[in-house]
C-alpha positions in Angstrom: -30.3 36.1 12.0 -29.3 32.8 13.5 -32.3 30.3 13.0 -33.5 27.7 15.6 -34.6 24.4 14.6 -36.7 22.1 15.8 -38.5 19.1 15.2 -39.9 20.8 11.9 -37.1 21.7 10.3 -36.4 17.8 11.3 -39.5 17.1 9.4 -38.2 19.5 5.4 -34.3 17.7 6.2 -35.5 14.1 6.9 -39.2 13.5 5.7 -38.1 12.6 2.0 -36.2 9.5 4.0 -38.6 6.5 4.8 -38.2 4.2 7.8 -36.3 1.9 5.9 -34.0 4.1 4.4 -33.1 5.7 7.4 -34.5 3.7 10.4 -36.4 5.4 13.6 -34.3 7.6 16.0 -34.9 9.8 19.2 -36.4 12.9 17.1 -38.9 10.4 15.3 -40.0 9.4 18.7 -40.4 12.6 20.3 -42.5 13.2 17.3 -44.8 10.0 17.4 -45.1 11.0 21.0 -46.7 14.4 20.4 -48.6 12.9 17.4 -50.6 10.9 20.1 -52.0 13.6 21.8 -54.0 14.1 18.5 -57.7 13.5 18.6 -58.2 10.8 16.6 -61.5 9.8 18.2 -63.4 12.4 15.8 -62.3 10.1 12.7 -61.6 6.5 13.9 -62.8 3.7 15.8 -61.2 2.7 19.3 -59.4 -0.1 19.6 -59.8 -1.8 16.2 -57.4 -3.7 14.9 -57.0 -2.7 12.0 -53.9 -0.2 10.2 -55.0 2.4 7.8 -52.6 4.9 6.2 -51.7 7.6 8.4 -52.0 9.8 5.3 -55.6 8.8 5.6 -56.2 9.4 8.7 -54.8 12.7 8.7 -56.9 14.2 5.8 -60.2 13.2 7.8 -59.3 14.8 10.7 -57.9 18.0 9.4 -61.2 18.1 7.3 -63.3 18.2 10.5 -64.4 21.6 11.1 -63.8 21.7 14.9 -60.7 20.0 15.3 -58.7 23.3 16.6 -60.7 22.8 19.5 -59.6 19.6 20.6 -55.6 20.2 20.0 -53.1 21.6 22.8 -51.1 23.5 20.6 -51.9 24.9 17.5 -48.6 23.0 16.2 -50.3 19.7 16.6 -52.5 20.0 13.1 -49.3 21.4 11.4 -47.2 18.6 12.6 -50.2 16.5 11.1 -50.4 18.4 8.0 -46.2 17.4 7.6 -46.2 14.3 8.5 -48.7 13.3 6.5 -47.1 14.7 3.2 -44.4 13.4 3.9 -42.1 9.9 2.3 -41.4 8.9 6.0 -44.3 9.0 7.9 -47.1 9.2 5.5 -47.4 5.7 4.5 -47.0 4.5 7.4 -50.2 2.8 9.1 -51.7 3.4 12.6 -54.4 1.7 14.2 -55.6 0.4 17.8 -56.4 3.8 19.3 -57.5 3.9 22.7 -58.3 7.2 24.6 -60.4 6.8 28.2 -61.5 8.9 30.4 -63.0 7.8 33.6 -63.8 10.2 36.8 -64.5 7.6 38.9 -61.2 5.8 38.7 -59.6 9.2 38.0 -58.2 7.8 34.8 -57.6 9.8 31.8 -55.0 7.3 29.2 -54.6 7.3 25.5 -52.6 5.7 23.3 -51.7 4.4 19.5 -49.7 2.5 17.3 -48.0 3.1 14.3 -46.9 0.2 12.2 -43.6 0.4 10.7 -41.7 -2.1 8.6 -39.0 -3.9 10.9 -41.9 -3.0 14.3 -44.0 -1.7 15.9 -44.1 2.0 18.0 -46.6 2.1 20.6 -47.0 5.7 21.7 -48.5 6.8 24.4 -50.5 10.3 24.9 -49.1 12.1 28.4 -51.0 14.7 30.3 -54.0 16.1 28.3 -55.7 19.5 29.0 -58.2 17.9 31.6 -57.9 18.5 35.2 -58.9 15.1 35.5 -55.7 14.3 33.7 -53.7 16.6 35.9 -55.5 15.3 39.5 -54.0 11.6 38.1 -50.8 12.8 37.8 -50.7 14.2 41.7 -51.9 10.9 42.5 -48.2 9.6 41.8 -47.5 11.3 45.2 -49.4 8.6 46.8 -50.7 6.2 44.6 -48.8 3.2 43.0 -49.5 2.1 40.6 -52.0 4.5 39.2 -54.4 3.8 37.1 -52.8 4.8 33.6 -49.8 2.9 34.5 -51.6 -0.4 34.6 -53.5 0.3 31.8 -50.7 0.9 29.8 -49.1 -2.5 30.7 -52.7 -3.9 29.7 -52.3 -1.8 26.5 -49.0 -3.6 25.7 -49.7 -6.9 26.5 -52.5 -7.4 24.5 -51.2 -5.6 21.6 -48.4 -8.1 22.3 -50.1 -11.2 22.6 -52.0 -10.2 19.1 -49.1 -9.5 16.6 -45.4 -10.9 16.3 -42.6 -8.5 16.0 -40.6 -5.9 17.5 -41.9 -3.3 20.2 -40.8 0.3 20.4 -42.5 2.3 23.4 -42.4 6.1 23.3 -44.3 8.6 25.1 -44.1 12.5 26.7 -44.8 13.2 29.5 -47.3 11.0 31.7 -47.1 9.4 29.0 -43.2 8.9 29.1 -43.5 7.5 32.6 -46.4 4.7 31.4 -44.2 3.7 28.9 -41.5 2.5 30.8 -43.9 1.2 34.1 -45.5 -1.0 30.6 -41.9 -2.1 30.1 -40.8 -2.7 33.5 -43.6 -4.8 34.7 -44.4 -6.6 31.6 -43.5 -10.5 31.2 -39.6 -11.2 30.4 -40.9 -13.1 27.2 -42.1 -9.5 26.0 -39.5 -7.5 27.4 -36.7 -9.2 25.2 -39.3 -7.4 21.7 -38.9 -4.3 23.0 -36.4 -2.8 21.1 -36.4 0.6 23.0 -38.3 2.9 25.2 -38.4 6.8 24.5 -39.0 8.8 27.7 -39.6 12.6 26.9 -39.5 14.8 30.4 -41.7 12.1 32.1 -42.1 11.9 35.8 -40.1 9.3 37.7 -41.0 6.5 40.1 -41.2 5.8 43.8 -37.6 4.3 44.7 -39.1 1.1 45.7 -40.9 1.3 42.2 -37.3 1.0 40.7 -35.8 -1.8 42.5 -37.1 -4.3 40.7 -35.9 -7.1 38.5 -38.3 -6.0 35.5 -37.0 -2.4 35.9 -33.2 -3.7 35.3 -34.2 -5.9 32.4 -35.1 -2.8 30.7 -32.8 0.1 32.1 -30.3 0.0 29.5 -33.3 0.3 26.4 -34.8 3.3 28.5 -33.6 6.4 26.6 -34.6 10.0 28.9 -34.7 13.1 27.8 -35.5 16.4 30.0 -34.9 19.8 28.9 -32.7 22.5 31.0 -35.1 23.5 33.0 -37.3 20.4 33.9 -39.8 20.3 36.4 -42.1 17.6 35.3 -38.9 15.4 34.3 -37.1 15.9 38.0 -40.2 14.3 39.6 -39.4 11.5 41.8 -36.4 9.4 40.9 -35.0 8.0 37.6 -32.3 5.1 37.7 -31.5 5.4 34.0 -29.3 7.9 32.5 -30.9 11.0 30.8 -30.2 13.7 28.5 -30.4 17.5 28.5 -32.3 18.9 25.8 -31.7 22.2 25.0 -35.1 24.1 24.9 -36.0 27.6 23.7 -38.2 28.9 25.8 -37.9 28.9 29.8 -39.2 27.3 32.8 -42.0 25.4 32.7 -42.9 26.1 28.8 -39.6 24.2 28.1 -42.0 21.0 28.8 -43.6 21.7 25.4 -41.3 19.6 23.0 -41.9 22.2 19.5 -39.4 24.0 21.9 -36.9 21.5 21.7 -33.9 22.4 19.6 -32.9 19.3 16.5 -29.4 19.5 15.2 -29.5 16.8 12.8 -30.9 13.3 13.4 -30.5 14.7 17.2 -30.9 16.4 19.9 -29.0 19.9 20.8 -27.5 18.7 23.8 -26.9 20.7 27.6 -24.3 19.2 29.9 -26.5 19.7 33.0 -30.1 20.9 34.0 -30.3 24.5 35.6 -30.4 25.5 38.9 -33.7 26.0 38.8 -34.2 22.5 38.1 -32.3 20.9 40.3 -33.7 23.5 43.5 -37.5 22.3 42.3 -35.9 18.3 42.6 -34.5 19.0 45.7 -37.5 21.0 47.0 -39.9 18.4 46.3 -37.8 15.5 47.3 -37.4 17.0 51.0 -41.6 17.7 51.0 -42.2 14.6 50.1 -39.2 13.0 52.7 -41.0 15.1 55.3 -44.3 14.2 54.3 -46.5 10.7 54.1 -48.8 8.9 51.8 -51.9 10.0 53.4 -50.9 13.3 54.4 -50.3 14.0 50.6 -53.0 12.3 49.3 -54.9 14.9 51.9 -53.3 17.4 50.0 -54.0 16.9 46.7 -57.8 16.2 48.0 -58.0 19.5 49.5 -56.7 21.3 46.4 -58.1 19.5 43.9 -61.9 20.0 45.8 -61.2 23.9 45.5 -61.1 23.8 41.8 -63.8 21.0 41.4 -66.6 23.5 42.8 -66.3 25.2 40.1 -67.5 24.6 36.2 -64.1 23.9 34.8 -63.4 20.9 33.0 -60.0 21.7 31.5 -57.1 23.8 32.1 -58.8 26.3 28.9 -61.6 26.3 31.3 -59.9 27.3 34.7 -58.3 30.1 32.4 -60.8 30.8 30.3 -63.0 32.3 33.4 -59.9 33.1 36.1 -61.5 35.8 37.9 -64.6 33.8 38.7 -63.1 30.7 38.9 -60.3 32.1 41.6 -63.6 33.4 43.6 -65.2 30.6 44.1 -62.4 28.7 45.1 -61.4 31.4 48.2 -65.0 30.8 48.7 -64.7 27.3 49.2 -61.5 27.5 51.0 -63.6 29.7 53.5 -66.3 27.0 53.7 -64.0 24.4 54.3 -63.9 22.9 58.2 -60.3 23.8 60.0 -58.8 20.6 59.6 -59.0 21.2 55.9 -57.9 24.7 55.8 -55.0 23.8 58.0 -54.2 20.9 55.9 -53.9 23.1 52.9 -52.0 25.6 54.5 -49.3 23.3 56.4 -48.5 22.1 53.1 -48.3 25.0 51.0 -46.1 26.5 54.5 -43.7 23.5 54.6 -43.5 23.3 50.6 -42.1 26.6 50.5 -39.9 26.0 53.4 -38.3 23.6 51.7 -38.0 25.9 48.5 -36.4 28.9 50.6 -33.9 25.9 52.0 -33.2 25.2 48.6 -32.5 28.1 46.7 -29.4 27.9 45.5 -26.8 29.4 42.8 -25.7 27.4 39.9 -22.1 27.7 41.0 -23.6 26.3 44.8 -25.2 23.4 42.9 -22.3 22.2 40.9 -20.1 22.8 44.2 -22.5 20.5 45.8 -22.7 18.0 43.3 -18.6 18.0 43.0 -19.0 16.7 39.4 -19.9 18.0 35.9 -22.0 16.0 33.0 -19.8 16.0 29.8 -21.6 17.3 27.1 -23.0 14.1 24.7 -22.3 14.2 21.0 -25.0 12.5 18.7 -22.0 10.1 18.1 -22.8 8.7 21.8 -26.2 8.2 21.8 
């Protein structure tokens, strides 16, 4: 039987390798970038500035009796177990952690930095399981900058302004897309440290967003990745060049990076993204042509006060209690005044409009398109 691999089968053919045998590539930042959604609140101190052994770190968190409960997937303490066993990322130190999160800013940001020899990696945490977390990423429809994006700027600046060196920015995610707004709308004087940014299926910006002399300063150390069936990735517009990831699940689970498939010190490449993906781009670039600011900032309002009458806190929680948590939101949808109601249902009407309009076969797509993406080797990247 054919075997898959991914980024752990990454970590048995590289981990005997340190960073300076073998310096950092795309699949050690993809895996830094999941390695910050990691609760390290339980066992360290926010923003002290001071590195400690990940090895360390790792042992007193996966000794804490409750820590399943605060990971996304239950890969996330086996990718700690590895990496902390391992020659190239065990001795490596980390240190100012910073997770916030603030309801009335709607702000939910994390990040953390790892210390190597030749620089640093700043890696930011994307989209955790809050719908706190989630409401801040539909603020993007409406909102620039939000509030993670400046705060990861912040983040970078004073990490910047504290230690010499060489700046690597990676992130997944939300956390993908406040990487590069940190390097985009930094100071030129730090721009020239930063080495690279690593953008894993991370929303896009605002086109007005991109046009910006910071922005092409950086473009050509942005390095994107999506997988085949993006969704989160497609959102709003990229400048920079990206790669397709092969994933092996489908649709929206191909967000999850253990799905990504490693061949080598790289990715499995795709020569496009499916149809899928490029109907939900087109879809939602057409809602959002034929729809303003404040009418989507109405939008997400509306649906975000459905869900906040109930108890849930996290997506576990929505889940968790679907039956009663679906009830009281059709209650509240009933309770709402018209203006609401038809506000909600406009939307929804002219959102799937523009899906219908855009349903398309791959062989319509690639007609429409009149070109084809070359498959890249791991020579090219």
């Amino acid at each position: 039987m054919e075997h898959n691999t991914t980024l752990f089968d990454y970590l048995t053919w590289r981990g005997d390798l340190t960073m300076e045998q073998d310096p950092m590539n795309q699949i050690d930042g993809m895996i830094f970038a999941r390695f910050s959604y990691l609760p390290f609140g339980m066992v360290m101190e926010q923003r002290q500035d001071k590195f400690v052994p990940l090895a360390k770190v790792a042992d007193k968190l996966l000794a804490c009796e409750d820590v399943e409960s605060h990971v996304l997937y239950r890969e996330d303490l086996q990718l700690l177990d590895r990496m902390a066993s391992s020659a190239r990322y065990g001795n490596l130190q980390i240190g100012n952690y910073i997770d916030l999160y603030e309801e009335e800013s709607e702000t939910q940001f994390s990040a953390i930095t790892i210390k190597m020899e030749d620089a640093y990696c700043i890696a930011y945490r994307g989209t955790d399981n809050t719908l706190l977390g989630w409401k801040e990423d539909l603020n993007m429809g409406f909102v620039f900058p939000i509030s993670s994006q400046e705060r990861a700027k912040e983040y970078l600046e004073d990490f910047a302004g504290r230690h010499r060196g060489d700046l690597i920015l990676c992130g997944h995610s939300k956390g993908g897309n406040v990487a590069v707004y940190a390097a985009a709308y930094t100071s030129e004087c730090i721009q020239r440290r930063i080495r690279c940014i690593y953008d894993y299926d991370g929303p896009g910006f605002y086109e007005e967003a991109l046009d910006t002399e910071g922005y092409a300063r950086v473009r050509e150390k942005i390095k994107t990745y999506v997988p085949q069936d993006s969704l989160v990735g497609m959102l709003l517009g990229h400048l920079e060049e990206h790669s397709v990831v092969h994933s092996l699940d489908y649709g929206p689970f191909q967000h999850n990076v253990y799905t990504w498939e490693v061949t080598g010190p790289d990715f499995c490449y795709e020569k496009d993204v499916t149809s899928r993906s490029h109907a939900f781009d087109q879809t939602l670039k057409e809602w959002y042509g034929k729809t303003d600011a404040k009418q989507r900032e109405l939008f997400v309002e509306a649906i975000y006060s459905l869900i906040g009458n109930t108890s849930a806190k996290t997506l576990q929680d929505l889940r968790g209690n679907w039956a009663e948590n679906s009830k009281i939101a059709l209650n509240t949808m009933r309770n709402m005044d018209e203006e609401s109601k038809k506000l909600i249902g406009e939307g929804l009407a002219l959102f799937m409009k523009c899906a219908w309009e855009h349903k398309r076969t791959p062989r319509q797509f690639a007609a429409k398109k009149g070109r084809k993406i070359e498959k890249k080797s791991a020579e090219t990247k």
